[in-house]
The first five atom37 places (N, CA, C, CB, O) and aatype in JSON, in Angstrom:
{
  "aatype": [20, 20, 20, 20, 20, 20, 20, 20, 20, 20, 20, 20, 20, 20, 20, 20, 20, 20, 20, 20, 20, 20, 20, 20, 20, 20, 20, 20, 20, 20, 20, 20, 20, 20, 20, 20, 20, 20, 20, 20, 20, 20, 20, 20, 20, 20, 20, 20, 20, 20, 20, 20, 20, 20, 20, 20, 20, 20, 20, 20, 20, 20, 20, 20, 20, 20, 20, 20, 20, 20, 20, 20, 20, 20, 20, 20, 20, 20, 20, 20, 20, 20, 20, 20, 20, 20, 20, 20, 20, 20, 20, 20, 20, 20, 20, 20, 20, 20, 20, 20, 20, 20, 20, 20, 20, 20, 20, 20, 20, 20, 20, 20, 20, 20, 20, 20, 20, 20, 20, 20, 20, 20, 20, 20, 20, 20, 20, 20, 20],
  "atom_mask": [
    [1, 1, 1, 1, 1],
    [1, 1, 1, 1, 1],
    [1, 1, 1, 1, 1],
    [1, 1, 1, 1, 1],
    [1, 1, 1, 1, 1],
    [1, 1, 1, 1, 1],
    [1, 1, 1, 1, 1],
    [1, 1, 1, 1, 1],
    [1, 1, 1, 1, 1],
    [1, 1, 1, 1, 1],
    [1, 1, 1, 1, 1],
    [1, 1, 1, 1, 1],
    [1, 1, 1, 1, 1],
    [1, 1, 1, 1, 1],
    [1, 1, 1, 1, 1],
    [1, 1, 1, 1, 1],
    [1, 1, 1, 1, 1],
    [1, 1, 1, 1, 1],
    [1, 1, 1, 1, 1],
    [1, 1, 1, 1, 1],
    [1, 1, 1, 1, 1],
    [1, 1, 1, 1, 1],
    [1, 1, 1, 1, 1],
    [1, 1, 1, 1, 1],
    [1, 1, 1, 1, 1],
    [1, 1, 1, 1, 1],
    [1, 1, 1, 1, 1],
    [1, 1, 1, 1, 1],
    [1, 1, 1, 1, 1],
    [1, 1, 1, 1, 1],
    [1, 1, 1, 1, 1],
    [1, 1, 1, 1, 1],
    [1, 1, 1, 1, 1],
    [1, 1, 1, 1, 1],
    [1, 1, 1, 1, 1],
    [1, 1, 1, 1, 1],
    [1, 1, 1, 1, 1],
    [1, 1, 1, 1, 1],
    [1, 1, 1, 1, 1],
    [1, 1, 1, 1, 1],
    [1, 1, 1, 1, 1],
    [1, 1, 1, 1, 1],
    [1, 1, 1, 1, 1],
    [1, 1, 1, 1, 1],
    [1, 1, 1, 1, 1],
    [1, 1, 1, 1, 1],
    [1, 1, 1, 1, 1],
    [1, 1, 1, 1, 1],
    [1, 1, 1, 1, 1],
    [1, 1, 1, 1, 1],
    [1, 1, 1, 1, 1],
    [1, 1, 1, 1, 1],
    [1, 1, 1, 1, 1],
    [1, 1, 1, 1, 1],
    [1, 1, 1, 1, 1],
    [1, 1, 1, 1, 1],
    [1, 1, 1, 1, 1],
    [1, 1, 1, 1, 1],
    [1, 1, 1, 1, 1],
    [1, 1, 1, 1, 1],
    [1, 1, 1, 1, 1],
    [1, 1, 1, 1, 1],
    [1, 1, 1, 1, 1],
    [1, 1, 1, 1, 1],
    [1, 1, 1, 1, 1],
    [1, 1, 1, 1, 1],
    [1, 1, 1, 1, 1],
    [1, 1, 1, 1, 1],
    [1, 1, 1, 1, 1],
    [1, 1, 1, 1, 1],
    [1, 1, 1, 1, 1],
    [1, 1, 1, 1, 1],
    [1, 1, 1, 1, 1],
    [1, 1, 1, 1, 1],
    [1, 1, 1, 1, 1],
    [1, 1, 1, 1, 1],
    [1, 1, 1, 1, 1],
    [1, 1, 1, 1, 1],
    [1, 1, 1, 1, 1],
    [1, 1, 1, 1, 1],
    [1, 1, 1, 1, 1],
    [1, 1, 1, 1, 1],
    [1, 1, 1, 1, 1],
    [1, 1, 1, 1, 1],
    [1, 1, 1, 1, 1],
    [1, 1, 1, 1, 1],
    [1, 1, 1, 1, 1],
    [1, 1, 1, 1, 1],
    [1, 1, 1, 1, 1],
    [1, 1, 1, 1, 1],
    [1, 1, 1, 1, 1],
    [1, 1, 1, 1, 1],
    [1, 1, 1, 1, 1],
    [1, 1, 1, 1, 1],
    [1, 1, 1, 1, 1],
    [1, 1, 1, 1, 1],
    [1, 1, 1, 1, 1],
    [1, 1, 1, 1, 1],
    [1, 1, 1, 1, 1],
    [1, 1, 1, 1, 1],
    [1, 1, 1, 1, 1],
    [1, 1, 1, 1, 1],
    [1, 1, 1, 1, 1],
    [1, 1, 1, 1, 1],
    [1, 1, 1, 1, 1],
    [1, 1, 1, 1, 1],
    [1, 1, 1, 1, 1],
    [1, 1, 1, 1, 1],
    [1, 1, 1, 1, 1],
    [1, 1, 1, 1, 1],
    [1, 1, 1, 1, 1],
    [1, 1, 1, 1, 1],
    [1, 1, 1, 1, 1],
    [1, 1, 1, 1, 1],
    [1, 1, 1, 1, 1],
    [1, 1, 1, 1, 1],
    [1, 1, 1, 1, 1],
    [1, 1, 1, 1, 1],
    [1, 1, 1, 1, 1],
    [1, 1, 1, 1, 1],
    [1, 1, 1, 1, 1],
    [1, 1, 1, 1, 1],
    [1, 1, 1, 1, 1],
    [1, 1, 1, 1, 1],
    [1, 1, 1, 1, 1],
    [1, 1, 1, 1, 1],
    [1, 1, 1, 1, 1],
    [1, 1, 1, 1, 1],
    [1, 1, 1, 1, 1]
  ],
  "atom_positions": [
    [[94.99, -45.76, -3.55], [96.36, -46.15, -3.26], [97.37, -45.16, -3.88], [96.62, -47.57, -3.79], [98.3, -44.72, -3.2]],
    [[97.16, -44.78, -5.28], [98.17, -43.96, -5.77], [98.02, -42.4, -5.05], [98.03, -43.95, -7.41], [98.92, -41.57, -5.15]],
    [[96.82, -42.18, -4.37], [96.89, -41.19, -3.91], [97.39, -40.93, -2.23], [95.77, -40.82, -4.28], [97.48, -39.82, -1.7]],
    [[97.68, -42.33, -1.52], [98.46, -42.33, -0.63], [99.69, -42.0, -1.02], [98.4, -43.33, -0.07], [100.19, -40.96, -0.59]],
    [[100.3, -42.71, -1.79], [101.97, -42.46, -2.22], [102.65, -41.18, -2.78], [102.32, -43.38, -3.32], [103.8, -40.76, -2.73]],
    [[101.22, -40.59, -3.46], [101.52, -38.8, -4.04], [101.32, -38.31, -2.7], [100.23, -37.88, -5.4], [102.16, -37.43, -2.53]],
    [[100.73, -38.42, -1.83], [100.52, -37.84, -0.42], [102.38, -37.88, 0.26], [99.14, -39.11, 0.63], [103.12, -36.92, 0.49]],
    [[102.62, -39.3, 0.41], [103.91, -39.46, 1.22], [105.1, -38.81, 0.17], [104.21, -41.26, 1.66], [105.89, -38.0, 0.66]],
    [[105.18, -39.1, -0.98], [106.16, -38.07, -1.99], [106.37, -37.28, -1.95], [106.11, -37.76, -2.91], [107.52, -36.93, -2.19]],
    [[105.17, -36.2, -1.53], [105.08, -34.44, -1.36], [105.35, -34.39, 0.07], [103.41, -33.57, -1.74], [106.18, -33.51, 0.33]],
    [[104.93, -35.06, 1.09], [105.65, -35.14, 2.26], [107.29, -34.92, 2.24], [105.33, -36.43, 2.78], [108.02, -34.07, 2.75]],
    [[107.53, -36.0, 1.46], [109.33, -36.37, 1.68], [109.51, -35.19, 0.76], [110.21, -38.2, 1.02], [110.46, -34.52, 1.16]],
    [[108.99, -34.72, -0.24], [109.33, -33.45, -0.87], [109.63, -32.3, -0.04], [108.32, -33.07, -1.7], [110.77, -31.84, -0.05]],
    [[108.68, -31.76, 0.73], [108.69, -30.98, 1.34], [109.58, -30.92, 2.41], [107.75, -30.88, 1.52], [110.35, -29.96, 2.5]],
    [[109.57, -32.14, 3.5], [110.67, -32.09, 4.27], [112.19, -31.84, 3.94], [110.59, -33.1, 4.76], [113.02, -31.24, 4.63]],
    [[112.31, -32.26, 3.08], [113.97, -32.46, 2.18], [114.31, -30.99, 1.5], [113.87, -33.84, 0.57], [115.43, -30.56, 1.24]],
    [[112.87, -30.23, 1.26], [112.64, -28.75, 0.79], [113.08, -27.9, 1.94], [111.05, -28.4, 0.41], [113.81, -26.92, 1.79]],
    [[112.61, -28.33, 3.12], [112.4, -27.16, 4.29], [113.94, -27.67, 5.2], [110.49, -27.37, 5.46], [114.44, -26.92, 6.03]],
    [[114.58, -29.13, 4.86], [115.84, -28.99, 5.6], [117.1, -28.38, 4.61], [116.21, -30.52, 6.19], [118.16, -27.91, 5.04]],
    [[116.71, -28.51, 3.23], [117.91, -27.83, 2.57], [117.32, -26.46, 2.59], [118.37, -28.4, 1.0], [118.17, -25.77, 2.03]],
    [[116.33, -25.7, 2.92], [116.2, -24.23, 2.74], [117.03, -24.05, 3.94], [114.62, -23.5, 2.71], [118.03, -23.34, 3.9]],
    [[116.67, -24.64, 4.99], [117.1, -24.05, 6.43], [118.65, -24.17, 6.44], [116.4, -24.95, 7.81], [119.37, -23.49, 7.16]],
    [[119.14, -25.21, 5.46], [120.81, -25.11, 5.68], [121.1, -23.59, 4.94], [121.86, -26.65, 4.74], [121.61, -22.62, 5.5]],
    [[120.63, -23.64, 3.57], [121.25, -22.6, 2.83], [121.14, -21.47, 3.49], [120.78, -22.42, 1.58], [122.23, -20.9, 3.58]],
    [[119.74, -20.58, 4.29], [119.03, -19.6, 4.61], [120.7, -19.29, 6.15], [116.92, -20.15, 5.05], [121.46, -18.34, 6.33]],
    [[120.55, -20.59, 6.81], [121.58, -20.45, 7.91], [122.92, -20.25, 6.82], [121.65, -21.99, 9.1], [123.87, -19.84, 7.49]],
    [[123.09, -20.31, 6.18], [124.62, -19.81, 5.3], [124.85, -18.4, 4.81], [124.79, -20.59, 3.88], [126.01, -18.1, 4.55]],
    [[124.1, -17.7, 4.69], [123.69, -16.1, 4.29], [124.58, -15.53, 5.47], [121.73, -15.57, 4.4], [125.69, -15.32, 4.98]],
    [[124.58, -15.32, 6.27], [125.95, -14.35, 6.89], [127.08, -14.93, 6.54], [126.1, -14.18, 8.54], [127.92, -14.1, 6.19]],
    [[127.43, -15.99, 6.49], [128.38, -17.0, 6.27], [129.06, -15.82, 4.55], [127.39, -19.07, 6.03], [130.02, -15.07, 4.37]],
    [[127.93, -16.28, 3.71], [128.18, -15.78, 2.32], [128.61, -14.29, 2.47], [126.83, -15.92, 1.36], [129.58, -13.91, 1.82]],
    [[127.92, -13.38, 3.34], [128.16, -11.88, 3.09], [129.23, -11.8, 3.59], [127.27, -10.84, 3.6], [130.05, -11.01, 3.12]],
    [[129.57, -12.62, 4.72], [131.23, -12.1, 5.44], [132.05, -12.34, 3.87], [132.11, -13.54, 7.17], [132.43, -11.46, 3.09]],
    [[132.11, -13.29, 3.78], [133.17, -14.42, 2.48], [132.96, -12.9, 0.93], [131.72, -16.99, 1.78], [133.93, -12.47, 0.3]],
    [[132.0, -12.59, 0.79], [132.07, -11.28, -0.07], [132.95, -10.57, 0.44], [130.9, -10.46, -0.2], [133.95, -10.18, -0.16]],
    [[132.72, -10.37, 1.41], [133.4, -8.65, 2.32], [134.87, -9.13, 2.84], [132.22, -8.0, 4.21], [135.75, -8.43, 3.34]],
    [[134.88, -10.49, 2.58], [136.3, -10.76, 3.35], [136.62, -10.64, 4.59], [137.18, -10.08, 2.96], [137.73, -10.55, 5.13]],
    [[135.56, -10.65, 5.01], [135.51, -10.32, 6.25], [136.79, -11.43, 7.3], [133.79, -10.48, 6.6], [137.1, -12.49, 6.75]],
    [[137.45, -11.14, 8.71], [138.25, -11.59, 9.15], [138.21, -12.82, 9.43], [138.49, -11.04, 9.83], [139.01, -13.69, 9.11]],
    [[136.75, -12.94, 10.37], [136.08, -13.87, 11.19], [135.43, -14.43, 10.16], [135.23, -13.38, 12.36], [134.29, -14.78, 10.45]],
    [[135.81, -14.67, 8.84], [134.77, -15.58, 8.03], [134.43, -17.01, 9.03], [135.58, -16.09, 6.33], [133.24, -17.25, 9.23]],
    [[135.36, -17.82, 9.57], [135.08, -18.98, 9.92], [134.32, -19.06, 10.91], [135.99, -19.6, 10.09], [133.61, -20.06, 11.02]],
    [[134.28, -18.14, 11.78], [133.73, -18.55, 13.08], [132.54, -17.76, 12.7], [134.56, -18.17, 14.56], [131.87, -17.6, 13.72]],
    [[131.77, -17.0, 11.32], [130.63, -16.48, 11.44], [129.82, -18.52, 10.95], [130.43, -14.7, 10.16], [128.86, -19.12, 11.42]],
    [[130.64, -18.82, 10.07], [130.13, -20.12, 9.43], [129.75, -20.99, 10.94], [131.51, -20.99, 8.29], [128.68, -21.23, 11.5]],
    [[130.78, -21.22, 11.19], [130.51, -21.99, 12.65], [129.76, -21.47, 13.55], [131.6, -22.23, 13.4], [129.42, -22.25, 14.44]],
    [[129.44, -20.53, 13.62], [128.44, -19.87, 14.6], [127.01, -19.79, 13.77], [129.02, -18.23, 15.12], [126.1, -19.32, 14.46]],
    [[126.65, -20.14, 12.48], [125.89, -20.35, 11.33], [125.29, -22.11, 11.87], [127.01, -20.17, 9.69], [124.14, -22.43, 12.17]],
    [[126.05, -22.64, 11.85], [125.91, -23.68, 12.57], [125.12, -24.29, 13.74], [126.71, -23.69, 12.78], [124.18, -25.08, 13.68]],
    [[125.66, -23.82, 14.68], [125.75, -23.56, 16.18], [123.98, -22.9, 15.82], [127.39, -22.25, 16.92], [122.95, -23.56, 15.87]],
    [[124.1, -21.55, 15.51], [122.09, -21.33, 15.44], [120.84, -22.38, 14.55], [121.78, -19.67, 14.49], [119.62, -22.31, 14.42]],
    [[121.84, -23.26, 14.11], [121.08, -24.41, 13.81], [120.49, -24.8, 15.19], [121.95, -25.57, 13.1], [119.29, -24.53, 15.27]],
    [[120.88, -25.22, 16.0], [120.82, -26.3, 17.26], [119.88, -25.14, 18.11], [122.68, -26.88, 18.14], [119.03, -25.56, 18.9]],
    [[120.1, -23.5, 17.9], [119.33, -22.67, 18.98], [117.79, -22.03, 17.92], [120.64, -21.1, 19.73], [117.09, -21.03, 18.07]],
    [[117.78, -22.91, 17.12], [116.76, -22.59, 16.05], [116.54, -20.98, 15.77], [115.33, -23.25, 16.51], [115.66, -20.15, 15.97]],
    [[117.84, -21.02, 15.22], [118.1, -19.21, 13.94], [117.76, -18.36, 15.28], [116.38, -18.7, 12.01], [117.02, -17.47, 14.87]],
    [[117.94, -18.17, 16.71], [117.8, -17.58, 17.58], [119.06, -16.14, 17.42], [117.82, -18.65, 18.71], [119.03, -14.91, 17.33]],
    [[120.01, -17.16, 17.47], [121.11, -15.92, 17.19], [121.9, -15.26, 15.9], [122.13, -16.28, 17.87], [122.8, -14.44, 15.73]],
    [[121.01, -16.13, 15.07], [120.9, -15.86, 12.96], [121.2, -14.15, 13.12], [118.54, -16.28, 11.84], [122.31, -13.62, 13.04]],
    [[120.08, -13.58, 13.33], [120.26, -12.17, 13.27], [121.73, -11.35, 13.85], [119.07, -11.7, 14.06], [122.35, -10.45, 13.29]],
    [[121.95, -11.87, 14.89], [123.09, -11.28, 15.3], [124.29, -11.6, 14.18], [123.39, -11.8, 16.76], [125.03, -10.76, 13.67]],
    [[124.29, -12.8, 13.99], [125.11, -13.09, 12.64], [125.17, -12.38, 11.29], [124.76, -14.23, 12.26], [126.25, -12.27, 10.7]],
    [[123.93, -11.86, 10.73], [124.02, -11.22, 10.07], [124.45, -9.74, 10.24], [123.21, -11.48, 9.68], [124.97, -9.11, 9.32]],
    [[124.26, -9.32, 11.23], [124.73, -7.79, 11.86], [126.08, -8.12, 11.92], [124.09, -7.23, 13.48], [126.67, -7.52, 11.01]],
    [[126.78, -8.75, 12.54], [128.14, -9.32, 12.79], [129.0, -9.41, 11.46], [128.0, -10.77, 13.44], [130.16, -9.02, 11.35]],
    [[128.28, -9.94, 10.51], [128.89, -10.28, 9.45], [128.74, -8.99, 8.39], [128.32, -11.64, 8.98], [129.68, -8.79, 7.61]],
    [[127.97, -8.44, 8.36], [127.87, -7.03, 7.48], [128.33, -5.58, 8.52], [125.97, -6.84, 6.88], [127.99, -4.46, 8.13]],
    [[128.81, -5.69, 9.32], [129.81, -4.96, 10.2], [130.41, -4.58, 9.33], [130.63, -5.56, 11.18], [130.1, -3.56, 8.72]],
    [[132.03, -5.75, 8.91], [133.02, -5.62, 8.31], [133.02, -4.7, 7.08], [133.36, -6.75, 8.11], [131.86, -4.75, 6.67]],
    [[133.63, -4.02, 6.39], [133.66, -3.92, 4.63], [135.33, -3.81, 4.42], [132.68, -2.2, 3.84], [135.91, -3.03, 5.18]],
    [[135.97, -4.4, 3.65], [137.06, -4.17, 3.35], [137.74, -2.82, 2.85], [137.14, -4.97, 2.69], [138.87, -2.49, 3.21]],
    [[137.09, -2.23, 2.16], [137.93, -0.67, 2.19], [138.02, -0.09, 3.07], [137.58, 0.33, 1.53], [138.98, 0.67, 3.02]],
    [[137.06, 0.0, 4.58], [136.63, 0.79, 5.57], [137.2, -0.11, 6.66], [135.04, 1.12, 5.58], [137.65, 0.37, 7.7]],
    [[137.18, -1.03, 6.49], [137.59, -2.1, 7.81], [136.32, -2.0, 8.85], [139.23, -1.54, 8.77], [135.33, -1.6, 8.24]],
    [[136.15, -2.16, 9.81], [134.95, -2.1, 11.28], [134.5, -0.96, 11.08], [135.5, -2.16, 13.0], [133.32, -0.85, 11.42]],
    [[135.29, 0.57, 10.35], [134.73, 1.66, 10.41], [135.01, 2.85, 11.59], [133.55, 1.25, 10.36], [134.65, 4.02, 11.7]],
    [[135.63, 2.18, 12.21], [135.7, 3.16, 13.51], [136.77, 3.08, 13.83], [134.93, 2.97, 14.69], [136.79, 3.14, 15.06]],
    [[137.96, 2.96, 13.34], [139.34, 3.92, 13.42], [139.05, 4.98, 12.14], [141.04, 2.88, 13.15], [139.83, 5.92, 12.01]],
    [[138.31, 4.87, 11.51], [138.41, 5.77, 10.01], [137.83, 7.22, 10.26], [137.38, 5.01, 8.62], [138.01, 8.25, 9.6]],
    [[136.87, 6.95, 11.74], [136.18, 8.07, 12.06], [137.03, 8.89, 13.21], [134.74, 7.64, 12.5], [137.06, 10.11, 13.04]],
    [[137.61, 8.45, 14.19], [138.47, 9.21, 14.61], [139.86, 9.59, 14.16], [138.5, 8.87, 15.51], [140.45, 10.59, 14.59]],
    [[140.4, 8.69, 13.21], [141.25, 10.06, 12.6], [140.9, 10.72, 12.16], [142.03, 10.14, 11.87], [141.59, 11.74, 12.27]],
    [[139.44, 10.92, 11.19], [139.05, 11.97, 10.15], [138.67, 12.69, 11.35], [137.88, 11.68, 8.85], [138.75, 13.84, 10.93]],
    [[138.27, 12.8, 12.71], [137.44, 13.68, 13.63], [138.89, 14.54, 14.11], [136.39, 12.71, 15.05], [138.82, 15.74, 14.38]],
    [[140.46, 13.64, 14.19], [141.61, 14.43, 14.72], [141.92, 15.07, 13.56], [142.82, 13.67, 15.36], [142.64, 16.0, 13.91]],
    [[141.76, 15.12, 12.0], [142.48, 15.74, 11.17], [141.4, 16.94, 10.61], [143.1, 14.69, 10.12], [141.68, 17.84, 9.81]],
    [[140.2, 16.69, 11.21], [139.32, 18.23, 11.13], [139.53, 18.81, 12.28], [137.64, 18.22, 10.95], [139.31, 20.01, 12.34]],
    [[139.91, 18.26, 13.22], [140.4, 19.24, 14.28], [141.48, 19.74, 14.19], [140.46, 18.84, 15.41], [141.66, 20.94, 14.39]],
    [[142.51, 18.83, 13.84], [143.76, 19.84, 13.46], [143.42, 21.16, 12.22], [145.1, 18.73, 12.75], [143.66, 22.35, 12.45]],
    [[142.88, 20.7, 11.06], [142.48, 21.83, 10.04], [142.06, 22.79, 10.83], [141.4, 21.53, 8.98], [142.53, 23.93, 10.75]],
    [[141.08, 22.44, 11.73], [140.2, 23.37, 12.71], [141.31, 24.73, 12.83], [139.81, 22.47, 14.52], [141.42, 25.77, 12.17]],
    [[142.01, 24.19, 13.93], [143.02, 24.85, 15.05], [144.07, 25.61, 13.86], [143.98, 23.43, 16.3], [144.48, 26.74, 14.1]],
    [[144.54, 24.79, 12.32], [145.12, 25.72, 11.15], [144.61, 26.95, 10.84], [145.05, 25.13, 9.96], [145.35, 27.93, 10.89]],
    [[143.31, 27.08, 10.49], [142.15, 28.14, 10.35], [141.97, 28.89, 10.87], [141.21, 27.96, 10.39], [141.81, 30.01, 10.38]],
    [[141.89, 28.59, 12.38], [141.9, 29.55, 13.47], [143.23, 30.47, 13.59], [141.7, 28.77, 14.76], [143.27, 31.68, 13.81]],
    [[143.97, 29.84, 13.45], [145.53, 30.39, 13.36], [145.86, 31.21, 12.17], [146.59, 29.18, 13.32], [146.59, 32.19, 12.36]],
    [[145.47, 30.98, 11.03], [145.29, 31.68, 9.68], [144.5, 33.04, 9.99], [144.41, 30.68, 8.55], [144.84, 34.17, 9.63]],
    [[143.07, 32.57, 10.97], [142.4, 34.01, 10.83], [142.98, 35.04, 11.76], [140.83, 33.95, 11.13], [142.98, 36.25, 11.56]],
    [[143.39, 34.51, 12.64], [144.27, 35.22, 13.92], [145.19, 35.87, 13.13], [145.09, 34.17, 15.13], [145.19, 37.08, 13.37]],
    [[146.17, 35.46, 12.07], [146.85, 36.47, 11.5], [146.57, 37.45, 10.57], [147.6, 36.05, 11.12], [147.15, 38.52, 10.39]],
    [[145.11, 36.7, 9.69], [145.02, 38.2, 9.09], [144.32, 39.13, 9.98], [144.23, 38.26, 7.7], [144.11, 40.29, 9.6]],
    [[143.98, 38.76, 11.01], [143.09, 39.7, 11.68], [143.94, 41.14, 12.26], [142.37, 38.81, 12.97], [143.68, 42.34, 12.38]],
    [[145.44, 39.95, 12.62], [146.27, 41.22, 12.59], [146.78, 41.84, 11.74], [147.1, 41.21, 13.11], [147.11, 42.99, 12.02]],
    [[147.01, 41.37, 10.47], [147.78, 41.62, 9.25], [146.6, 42.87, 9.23], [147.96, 40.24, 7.84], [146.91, 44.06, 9.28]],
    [[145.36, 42.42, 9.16], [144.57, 43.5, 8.89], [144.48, 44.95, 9.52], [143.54, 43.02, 9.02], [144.5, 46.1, 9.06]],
    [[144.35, 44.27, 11.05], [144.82, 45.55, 12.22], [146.43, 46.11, 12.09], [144.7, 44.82, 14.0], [146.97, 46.48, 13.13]],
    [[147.07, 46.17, 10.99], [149.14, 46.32, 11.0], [148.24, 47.59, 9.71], [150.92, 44.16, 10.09], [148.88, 48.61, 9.47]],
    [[146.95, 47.44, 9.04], [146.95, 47.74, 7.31], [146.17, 48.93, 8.03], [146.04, 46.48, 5.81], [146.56, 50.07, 7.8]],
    [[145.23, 48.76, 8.78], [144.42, 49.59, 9.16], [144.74, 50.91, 10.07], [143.64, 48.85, 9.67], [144.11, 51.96, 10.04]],
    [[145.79, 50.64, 10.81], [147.0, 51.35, 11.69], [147.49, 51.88, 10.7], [148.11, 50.5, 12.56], [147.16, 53.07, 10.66]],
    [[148.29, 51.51, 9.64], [149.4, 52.09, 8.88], [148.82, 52.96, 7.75], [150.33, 50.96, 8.3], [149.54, 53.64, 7.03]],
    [[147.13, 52.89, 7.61], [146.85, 53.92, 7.26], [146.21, 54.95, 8.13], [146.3, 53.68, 6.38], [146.41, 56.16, 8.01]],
    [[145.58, 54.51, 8.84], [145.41, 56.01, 9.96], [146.53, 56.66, 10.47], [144.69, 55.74, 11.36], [146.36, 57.71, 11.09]],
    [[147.49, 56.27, 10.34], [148.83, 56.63, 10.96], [149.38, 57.85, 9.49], [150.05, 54.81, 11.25], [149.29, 59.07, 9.31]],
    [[149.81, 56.94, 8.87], [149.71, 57.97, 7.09], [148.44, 59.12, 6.85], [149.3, 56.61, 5.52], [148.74, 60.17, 6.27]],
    [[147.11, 58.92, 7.25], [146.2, 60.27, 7.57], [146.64, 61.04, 8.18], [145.12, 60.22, 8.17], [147.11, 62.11, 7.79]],
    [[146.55, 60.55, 9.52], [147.21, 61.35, 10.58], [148.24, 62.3, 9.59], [148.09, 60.26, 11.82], [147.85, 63.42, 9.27]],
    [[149.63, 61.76, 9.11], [150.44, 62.37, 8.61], [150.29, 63.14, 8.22], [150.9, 62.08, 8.12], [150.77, 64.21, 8.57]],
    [[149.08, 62.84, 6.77], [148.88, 63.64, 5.78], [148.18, 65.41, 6.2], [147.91, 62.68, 4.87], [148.42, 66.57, 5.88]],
    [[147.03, 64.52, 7.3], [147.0, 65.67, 8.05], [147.46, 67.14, 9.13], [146.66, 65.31, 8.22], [147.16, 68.32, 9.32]],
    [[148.26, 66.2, 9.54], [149.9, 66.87, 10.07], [150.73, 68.12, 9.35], [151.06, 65.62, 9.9], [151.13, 69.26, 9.56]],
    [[150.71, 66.83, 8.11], [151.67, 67.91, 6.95], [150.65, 69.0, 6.47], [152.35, 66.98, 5.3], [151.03, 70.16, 6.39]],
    [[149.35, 68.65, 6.14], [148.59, 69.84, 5.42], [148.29, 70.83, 6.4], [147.23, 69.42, 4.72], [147.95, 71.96, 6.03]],
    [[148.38, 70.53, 7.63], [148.02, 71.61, 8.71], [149.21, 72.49, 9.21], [147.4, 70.9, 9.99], [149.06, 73.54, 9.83]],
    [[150.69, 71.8, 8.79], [152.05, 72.57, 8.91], [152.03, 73.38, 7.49], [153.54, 71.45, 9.1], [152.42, 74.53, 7.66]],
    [[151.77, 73.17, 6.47], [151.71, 74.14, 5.01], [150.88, 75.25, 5.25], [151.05, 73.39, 3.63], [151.23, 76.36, 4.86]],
    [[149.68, 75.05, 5.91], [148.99, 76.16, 5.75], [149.55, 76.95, 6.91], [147.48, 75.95, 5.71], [149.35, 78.15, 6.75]],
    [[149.97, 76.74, 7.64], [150.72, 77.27, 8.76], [151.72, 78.61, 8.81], [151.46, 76.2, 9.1], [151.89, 79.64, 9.45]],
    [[152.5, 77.55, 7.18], [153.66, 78.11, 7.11], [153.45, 79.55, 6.11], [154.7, 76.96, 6.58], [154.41, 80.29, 5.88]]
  ]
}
């Protein structure tokens, strides 16, 4: 007899084990949004819910959904196309920088063959003279 009743105890143990795991386990995206602050905290909870009834079918998506967010970065993807327009602008700065010394360089390189030239000019009019 006492070993019927330790039988039904560990029963009701266990059941009461495996429906509060399954609430808490369904609360885990719920928790990571609520860290991250995320926007949609409520409707990840309620949709936490809701995969109760589709048995944790769409759990996973919840957790992807919910660790999306991060608050310094936001979704992440406005952060990447400005940084992709402001290396392109640097880009197109650089390019424009080398374009001038390239001439600055070609103005240095002229203005001394031009001064050879001279020098040569003049040393070939001395001996001349």
């Amino acid at each position: 007899m006492f070993l019927d009743y330790f039988a039904l105890g560990v029963i009701f143990f266990v059941a009461i084990f495996l429906f509060y795991g399954i609430i808490v386990i369904h609360d885990i995206p719920y928790e990571i949004a609520k860290e991250r602050n995320h926007p949609q905290q409520d409707a990840l909870h309620v949709a936490g819910w809701v995969s109760l009834f589709t048995l944790h079918a769409i759990w996973p998506f919840l957790w992807i959904w919910a660790t999306l967010y991060r608050e310094d970065r936001g979704w992440g993807f406005n952060n990447v196309v400005q940084r992709e327009l402001a290396l392109e602008d640097e880009v197109k700065q650089l390019t424009k920088t080398v374009a001038q010394l390239e001439l600055r360089l070609l103005s240095i390189e002229l203005g001394s063959n031009q001064s050879n030239e001279q020098a040569v000019v003049a040393s070939t009019n001395g001996k001349e003279a």
